[in-house]
N, C-alpha and C positions, 0 to 999 in steps of 0.2 A: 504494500500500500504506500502509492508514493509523498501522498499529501494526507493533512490534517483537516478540513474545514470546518470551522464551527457556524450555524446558520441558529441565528436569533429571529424569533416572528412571532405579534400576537397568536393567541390560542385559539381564533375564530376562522373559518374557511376561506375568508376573504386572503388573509395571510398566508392561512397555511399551505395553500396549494398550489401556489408556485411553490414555495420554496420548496413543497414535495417533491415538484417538478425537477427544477435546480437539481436536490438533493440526487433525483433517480438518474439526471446527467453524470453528475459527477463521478457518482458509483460506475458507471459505464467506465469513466476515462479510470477507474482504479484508484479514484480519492473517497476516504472514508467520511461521516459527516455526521457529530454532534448536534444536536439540535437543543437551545434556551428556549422555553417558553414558560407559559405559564398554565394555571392548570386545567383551564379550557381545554387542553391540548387530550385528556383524556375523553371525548364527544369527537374530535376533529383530525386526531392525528394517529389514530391507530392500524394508519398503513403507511406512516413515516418511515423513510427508509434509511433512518438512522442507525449506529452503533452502539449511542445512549441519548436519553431523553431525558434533561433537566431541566426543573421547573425552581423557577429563579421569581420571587416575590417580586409583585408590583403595586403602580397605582397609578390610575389616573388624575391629574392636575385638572380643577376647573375653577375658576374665580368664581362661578357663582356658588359656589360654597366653602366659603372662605375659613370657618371653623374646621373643616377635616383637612384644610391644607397641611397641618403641621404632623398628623398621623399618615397619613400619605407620602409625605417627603420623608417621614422615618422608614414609611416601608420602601420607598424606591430607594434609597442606603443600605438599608438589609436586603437590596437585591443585587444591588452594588457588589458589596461582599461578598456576599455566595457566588455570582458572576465570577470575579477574580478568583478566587480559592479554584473554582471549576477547571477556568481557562490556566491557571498556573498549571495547574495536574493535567489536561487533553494535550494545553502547547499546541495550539491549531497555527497551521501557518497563513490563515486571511479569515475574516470573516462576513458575513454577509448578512446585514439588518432586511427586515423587509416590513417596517415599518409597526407603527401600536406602540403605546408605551412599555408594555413587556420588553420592546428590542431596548429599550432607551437604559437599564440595568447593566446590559452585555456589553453596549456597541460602548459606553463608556469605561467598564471596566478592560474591556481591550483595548482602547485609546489610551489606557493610566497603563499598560501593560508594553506599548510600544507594536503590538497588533495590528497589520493594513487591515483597515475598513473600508469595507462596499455598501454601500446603501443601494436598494432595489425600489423605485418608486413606481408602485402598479396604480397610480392616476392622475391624471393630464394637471394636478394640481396637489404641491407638497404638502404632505400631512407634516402635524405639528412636534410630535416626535421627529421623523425623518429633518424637517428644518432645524432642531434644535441639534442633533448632532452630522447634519452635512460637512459641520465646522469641521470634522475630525475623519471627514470619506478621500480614502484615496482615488475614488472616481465613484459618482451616480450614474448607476445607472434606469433607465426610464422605460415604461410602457408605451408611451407615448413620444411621439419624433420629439414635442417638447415640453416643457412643465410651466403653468399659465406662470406662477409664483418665485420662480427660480430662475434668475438673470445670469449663472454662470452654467460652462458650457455640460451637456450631458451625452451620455452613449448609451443610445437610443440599441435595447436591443429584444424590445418586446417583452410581451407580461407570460411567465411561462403558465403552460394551460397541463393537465392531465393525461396519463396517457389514453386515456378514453377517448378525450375530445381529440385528439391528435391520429388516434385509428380512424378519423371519420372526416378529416379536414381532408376540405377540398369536396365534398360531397356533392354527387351530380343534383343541382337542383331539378326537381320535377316539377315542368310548369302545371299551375291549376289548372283544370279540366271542369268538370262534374263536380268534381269533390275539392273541397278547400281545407287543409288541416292546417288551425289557429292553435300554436302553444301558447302558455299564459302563463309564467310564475315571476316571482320575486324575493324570493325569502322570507324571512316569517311578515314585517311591515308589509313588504308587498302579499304576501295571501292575503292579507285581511285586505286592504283595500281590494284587490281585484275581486277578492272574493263577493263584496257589497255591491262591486259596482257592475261586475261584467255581466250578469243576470238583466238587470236592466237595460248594458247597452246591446246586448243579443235581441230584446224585446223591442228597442228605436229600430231595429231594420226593419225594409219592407221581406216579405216573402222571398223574393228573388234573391234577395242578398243572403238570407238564412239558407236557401233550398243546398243541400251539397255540404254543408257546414259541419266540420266537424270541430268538436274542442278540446285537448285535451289540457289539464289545467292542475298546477299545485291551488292545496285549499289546507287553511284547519281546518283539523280533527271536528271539533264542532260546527263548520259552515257544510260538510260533505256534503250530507243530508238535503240540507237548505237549498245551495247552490242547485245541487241536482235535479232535484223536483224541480228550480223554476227552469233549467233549460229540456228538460223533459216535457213539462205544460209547452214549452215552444216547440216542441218534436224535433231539438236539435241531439244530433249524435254526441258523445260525450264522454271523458274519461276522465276521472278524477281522481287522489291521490292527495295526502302529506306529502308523501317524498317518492320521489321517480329515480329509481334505481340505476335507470337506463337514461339518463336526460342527452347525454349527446346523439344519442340514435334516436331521441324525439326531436332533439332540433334540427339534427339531417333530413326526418320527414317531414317537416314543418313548409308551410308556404310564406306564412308570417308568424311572428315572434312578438308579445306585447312584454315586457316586464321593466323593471328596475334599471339602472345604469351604470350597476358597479361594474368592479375592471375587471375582475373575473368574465363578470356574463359578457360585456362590450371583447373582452379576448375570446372569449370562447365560441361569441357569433362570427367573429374574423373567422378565424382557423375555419369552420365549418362553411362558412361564407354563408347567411340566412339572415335578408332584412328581415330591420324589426320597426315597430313602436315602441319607444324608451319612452319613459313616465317617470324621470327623475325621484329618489326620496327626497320630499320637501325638506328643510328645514337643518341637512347633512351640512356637518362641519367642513367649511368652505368653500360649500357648494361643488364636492368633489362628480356626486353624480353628472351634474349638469353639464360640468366640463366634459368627462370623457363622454358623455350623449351626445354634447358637441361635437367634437373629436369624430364622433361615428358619422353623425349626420352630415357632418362638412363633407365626409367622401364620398357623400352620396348611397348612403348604404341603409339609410332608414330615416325616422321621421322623428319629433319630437314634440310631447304637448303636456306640460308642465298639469300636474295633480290638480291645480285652483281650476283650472280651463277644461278639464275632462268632463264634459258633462255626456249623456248618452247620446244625446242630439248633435254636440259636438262629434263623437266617435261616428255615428250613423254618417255623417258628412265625411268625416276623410275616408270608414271602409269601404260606403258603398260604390265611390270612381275605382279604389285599389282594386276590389276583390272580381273584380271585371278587365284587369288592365296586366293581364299576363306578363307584356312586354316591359312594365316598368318595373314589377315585381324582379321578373331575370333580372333585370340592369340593376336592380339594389341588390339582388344577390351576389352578381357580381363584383358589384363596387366594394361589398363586403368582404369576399376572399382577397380581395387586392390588399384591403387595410390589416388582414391577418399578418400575423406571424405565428408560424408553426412551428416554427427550429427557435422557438426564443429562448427556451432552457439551456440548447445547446449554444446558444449566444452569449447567454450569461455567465456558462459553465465555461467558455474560451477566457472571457474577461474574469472572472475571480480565477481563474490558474494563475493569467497573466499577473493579477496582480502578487499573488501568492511567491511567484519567480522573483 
């Protein structure tokens, strides 16, 4: 085993999966990889293809709660700690943040260690972790060709994605015919909203636009029920589910794509290449979704219409020219594999060696 790397990443899927990505490059080129996180990581990371898996105390900083800031900053210290003690004993020779304050314990106790740092920014705008320690990266690198918030330069070399989604990129779109197959998820904020509203906006179409319709859709456990019965009362076809086991082979079959704008899903529609409808989380810290939604929709690869402005009357107006217009469909599919990047683990995985050398 020729390398060491240690890979820091909050404990939620948003994180984790590139750096699983990452991590499963690296394995390939014969570098082993520690992974810091925190203790999320038992729900999200139990197919991390690590050596050892330590979970290193955190906290999040937020001014509007100014009383737990001083318990908070004791526990980001005592993660401080445990990070060094870690990183003295692994001895990794680079390591690689990828953002959350869980990384912000690691990437500084390797900074105080003399440790090259990589920081991995998977959205077209720097989270506030990642900005607080870029001071100490020996190169950023980005999902996005740029980062809205970051005026020095970056290397751009994509958001790594799963191998799932990676067996499926490039996937021959099937233009709509007869039948139109709509995915719909967003993670848990996104089920509940789509779950409240999609019902309704299935019910603003005329006839013609329902007839061929198929849906299939993440929901809570508690809307199943609901959901279903009211697109059943509309005799649309229908599949429903918490979690979809198989989601890159649903959005291979997919004609359109409604959901959320994180850089997960926004990479993972590249790779597969399948416009969508992005519906931003209102009210995300920095406005991260809106950016990379932006980012999507500037290539021409899908559309955007902000949570305030979704009404069903609204939606009725933009599917009903879509779900009739085969040829622009293609053309945002297209535009969409162009904005992919499929090799972007093995991007990343070139640049932490290099920097590692």
């Amino acid at each position: 085993m020729s390398k060491i790397v240690a890979v820091a990443a909050g404990g939620t899927g948003g994180h984790l999966f590139p750096a699983q990505a990452l991590a499963e490059a690296l394995a390939a080129r014969g570098a082993g990889v520690h992974l810091l996180t925190d203790e999320r990581v038992r729900d999200y990371g139990k197919n991390f293809p690590a050596l050892a898996v330590h979970e290193v105390p955190s906290a999040t900083l937020s001014l509007s709660q100014p009383l737990k800031i001083p318990a908070r900053v004791a526990r980001l210290a005592g993660g401080f700690f445990k990070a060094r003690r870690i990183l003295q004993q692994v001895r990794p020779s680079v390591i690689v943040g990828f953002g959350g304050y869980p990384s912000l314990p690691p990437l500084l106790a390797a900074a105080s260690l003399g440790i090259p740092v990589v920081i991995h920014e998977q959205n077209a705008v720097m989270g506030r972790a990642n900005r607080l320690l870029s001071r100490f990266a020996s190169v950023i690198a980005s999902s996005f060709p740029a980062i809205a918030n970051h005026a020095g330069a970056v290397s751009y070399t994509g958001n790594p994605v799963r191998a799932a989604v990676k067996a499926r990129a490039g996937a021959a779109y099937a233009v709509p015919g007869e039948a139109f197959r709509l995915l719909v998820f967003g993670g848990s904020q996104g089920a509940r909203f789509f779950g409240d509203f999609m019902p309704g906006a299935i019910a603003a179409l005329s006839d013609a636009d329902r007839r061929g319709l198929q849906i299939v859709q993440q929901c809570r456990p508690e809307d199943l029920e609901r959901v279903g019965a009211a697109y059943a009362k509309l005799g649309v076809a229908h599949e429903l589910s918490q979690f979809f086991g198989d989601m890159p082979e649903r959005m291979a079959a997919a004609h359109l794509v409604i959901g959320r704008a994180g850089a997960s899903t926004v990479a993972e529609l590249g790779v597969v290449g399948r416009p969508a409808l992005l519906v931003p989380l209102p009210h995300s810290l920095d406005n991260d979704q809106l950016r990379n939604a932006e980012s999507f929709a500037g290539a021409g690869a899908g559309w955007i219409i902000a949570q305030s402005e979704l009404t069903p009357a609204r939606f009725a107006a933009f599917f009903s020219p879509l779900r009739h217009s085969p040829t622009e469909l293609a053309r945002a599919a297209a535009a969409a594999l162009q904005s992919g990047v499929p090799d972007a683990a093995e991007r990343l995985a070139d640049l932490v060696l290099r920097v590692a050398r």
